[in-house]
MDAnalysis code that builds the backbone (N, CA, C; Angstrom):
import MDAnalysis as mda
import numpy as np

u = mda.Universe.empty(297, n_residues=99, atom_resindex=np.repeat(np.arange(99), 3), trajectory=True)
u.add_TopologyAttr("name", ["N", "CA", "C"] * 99)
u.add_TopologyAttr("resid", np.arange(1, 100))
u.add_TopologyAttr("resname", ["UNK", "UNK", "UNK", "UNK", "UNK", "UNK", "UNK", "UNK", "UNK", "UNK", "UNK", "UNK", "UNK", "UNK", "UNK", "UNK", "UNK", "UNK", "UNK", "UNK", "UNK", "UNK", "UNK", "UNK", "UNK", "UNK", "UNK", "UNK", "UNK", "UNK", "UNK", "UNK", "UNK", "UNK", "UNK", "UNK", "UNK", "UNK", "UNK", "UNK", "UNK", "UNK", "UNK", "UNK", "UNK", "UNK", "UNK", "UNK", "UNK", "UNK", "UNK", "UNK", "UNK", "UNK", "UNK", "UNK", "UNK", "UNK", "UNK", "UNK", "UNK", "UNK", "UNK", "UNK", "UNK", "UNK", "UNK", "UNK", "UNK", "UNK", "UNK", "UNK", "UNK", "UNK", "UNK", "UNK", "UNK", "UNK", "UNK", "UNK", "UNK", "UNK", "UNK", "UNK", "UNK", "UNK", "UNK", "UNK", "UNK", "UNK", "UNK", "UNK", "UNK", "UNK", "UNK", "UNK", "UNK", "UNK", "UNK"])
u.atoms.positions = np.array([
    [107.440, -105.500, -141.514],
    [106.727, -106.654, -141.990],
    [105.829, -107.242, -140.904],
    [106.565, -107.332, -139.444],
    [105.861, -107.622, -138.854],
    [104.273, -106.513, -138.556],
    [104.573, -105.548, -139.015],
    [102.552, -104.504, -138.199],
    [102.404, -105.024, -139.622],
    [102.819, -105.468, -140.761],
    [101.611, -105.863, -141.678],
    [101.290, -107.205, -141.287],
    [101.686, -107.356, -141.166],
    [100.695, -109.294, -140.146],
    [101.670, -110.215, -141.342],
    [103.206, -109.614, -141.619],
    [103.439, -110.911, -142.557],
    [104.784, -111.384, -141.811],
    [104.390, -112.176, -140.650],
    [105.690, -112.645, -140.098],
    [106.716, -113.545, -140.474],
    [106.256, -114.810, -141.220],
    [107.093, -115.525, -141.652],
    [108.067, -114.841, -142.751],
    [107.293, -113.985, -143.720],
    [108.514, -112.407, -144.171],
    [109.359, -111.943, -143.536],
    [108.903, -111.268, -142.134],
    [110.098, -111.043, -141.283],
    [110.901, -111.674, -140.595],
    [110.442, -113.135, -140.477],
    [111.786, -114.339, -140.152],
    [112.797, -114.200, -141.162],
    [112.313, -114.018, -142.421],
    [113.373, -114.651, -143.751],
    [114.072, -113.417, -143.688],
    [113.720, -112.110, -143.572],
    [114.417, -110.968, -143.827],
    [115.120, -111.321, -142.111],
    [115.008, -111.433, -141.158],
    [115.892, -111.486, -139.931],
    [117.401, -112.457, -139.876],
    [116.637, -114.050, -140.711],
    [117.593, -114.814, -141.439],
    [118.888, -113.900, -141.929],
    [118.281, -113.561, -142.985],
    [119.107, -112.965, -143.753],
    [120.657, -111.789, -143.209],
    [119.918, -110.842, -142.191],
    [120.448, -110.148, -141.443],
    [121.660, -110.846, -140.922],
    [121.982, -112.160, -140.143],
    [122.293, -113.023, -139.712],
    [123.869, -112.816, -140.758],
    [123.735, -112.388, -141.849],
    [125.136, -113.262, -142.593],
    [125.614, -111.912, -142.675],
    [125.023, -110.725, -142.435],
    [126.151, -109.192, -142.608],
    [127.271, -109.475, -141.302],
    [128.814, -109.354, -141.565],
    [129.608, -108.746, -141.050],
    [128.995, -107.857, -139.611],
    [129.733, -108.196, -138.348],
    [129.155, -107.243, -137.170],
    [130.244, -106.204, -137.381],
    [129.512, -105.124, -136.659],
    [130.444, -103.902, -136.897],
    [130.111, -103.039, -135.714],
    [131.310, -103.198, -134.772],
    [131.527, -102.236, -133.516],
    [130.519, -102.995, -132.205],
    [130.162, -102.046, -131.555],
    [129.316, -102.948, -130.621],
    [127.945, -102.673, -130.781],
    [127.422, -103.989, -130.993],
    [126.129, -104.288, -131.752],
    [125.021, -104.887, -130.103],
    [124.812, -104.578, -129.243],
    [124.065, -104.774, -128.416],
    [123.146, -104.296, -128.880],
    [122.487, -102.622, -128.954],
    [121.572, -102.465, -128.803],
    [120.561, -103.425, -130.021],
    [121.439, -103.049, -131.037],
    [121.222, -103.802, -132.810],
    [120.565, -105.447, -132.262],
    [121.095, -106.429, -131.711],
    [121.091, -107.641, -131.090],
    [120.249, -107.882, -130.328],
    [119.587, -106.599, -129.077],
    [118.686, -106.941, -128.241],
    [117.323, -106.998, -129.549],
    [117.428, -105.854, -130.403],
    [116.581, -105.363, -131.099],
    [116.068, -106.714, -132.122],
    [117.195, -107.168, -132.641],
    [116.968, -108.407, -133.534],
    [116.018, -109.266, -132.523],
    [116.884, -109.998, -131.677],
    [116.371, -110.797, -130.688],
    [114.637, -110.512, -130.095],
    [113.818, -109.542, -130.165],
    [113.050, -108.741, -129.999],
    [111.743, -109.091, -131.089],
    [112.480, -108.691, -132.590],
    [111.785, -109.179, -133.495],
    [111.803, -110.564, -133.968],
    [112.665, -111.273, -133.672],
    [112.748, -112.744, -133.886],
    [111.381, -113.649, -132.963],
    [111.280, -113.141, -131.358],
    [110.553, -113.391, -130.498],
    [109.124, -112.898, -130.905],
    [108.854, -111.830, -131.162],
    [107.584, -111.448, -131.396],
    [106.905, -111.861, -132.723],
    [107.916, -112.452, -133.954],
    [107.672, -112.861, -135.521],
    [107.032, -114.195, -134.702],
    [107.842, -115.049, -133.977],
    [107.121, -116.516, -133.400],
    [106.271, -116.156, -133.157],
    [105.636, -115.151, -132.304],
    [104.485, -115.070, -131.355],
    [103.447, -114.887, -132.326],
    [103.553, -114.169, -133.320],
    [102.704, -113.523, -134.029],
    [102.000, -114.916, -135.151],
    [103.181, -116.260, -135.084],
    [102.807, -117.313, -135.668],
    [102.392, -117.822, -134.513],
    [101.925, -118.109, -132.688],
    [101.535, -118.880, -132.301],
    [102.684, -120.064, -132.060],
    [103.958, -119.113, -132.063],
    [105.400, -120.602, -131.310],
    [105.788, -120.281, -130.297],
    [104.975, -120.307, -129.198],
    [105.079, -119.539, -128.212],
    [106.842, -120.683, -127.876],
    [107.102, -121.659, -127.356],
    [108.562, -122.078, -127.104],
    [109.701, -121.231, -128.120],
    [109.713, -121.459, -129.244],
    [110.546, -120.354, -129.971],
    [110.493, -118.875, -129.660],
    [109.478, -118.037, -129.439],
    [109.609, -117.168, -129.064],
    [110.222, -116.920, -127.915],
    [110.052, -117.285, -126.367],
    [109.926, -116.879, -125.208],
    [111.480, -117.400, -124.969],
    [112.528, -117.716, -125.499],
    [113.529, -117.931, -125.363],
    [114.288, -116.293, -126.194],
    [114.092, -116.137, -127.345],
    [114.920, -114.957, -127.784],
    [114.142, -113.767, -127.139],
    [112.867, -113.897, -126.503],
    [112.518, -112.986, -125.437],
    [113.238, -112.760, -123.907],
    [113.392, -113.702, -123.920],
    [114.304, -113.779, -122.170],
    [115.573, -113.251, -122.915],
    [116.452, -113.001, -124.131],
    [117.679, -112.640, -124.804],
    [117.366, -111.033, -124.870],
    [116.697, -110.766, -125.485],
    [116.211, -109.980, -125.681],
    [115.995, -108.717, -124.622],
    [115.099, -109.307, -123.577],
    [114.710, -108.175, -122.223],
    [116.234, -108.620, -121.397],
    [116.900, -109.428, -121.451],
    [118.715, -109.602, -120.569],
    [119.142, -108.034, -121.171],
    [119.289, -107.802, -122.293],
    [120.428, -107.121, -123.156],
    [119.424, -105.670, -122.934],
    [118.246, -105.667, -123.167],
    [117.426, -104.133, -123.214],
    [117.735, -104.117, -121.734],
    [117.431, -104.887, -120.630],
    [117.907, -104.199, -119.262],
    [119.290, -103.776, -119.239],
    [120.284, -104.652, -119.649],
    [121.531, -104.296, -119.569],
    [122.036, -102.547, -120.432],
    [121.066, -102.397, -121.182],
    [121.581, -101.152, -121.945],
    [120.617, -99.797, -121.361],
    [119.679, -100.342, -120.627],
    [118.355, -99.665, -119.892],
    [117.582, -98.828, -120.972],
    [116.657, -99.680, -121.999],
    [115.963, -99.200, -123.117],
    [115.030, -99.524, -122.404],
    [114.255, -98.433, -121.735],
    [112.835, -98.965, -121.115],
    [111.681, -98.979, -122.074],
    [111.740, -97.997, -123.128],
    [110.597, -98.369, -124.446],
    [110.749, -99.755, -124.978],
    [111.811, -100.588, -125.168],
    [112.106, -101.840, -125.671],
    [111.832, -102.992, -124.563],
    [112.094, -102.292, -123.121],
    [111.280, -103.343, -122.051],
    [110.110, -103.553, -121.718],
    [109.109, -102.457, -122.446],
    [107.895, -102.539, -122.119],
    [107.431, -102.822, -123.718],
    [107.877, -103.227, -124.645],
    [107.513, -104.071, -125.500],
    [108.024, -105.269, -125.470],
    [108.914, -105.670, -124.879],
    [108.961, -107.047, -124.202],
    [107.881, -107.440, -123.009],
    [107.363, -106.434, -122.162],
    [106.455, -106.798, -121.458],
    [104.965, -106.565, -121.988],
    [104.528, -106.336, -123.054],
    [103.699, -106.365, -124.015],
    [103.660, -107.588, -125.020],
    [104.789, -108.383, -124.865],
    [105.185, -109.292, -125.945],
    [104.781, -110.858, -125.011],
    [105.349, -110.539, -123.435],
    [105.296, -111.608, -122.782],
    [103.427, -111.387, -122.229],
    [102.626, -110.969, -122.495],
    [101.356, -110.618, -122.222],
    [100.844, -111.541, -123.308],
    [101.261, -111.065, -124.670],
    [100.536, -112.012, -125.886],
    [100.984, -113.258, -125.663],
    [102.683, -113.624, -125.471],
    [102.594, -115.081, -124.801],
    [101.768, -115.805, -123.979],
    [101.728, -114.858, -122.657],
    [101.053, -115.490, -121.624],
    [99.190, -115.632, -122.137],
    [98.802, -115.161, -123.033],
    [97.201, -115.320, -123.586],
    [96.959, -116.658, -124.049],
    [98.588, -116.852, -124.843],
    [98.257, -118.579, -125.667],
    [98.538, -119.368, -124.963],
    [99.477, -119.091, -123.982],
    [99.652, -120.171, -122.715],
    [100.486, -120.049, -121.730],
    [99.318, -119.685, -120.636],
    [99.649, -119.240, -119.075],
    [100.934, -119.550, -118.483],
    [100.645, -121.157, -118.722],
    [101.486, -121.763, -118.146],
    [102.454, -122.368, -118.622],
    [102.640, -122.026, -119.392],
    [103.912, -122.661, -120.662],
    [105.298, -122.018, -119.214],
    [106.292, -122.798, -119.323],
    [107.426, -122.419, -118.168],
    [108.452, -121.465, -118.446],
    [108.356, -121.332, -120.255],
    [109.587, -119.969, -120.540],
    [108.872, -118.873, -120.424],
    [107.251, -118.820, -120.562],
    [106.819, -117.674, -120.774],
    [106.159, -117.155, -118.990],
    [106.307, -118.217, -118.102],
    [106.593, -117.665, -116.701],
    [107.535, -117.291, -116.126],
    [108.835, -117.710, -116.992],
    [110.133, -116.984, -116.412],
    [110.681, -115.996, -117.345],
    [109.868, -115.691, -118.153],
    [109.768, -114.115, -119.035],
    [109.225, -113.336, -117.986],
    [108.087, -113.790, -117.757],
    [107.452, -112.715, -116.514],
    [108.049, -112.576, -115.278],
    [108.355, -113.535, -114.938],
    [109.568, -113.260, -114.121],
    [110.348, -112.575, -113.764],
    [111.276, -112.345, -114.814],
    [112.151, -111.984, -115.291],
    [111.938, -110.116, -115.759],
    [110.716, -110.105, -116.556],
    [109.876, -108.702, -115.958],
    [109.838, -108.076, -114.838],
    [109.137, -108.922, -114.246],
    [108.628, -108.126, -112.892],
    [109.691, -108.431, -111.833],
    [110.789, -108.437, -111.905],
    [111.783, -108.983, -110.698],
    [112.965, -107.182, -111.001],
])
């Protein structure tokens, strides 16, 4: 939903996700949610909502070492940083990148 440009769709379907039963260990599943939750904001322009389940998000993809999923977090914190440089979660996203 999100590459068709219909994000507030993919909030409600992420919502939704939210009420299934977890089953076994759900990290990678969780970084992944966390991932699309962050980039559905971005894609509306919330850059504060986003750049928080982004910093969740790149914690758990480093911790599992998904480097395709870290460099769409560092693709994600790029479109942040366009709407605003200096916003303070989306400098300690980058941060948090490049460290």
């Amino acid at each position: 939903m999100l590459e068709a440009g219909w994000p507030r769709e993919a909030l409600q379907e992420l919502t939704d996700l939210m009420d299934l039963p977890e089953e076994g260990d759900m990290t990678r599943q969780n970084a992944y949610t966390d991932y699309l939750w962050a980039q559905a904001y971005a894609n509306l322009g919330l850059i504060d909502a986003a750049a928080t389940p982004a910093q969740d998000a790149f914690a758990r993809m480093k911790q599992i070492k998904s480097r395709i999923h870290i460099t769409r977090i560092a693709g994600l914190q790029g479109q942040l940083s366009q709407l605003d440089s200096k916003n303070i979660e989306v400098i300690r996203l980058g941060v948090m990148i490049h460290s």
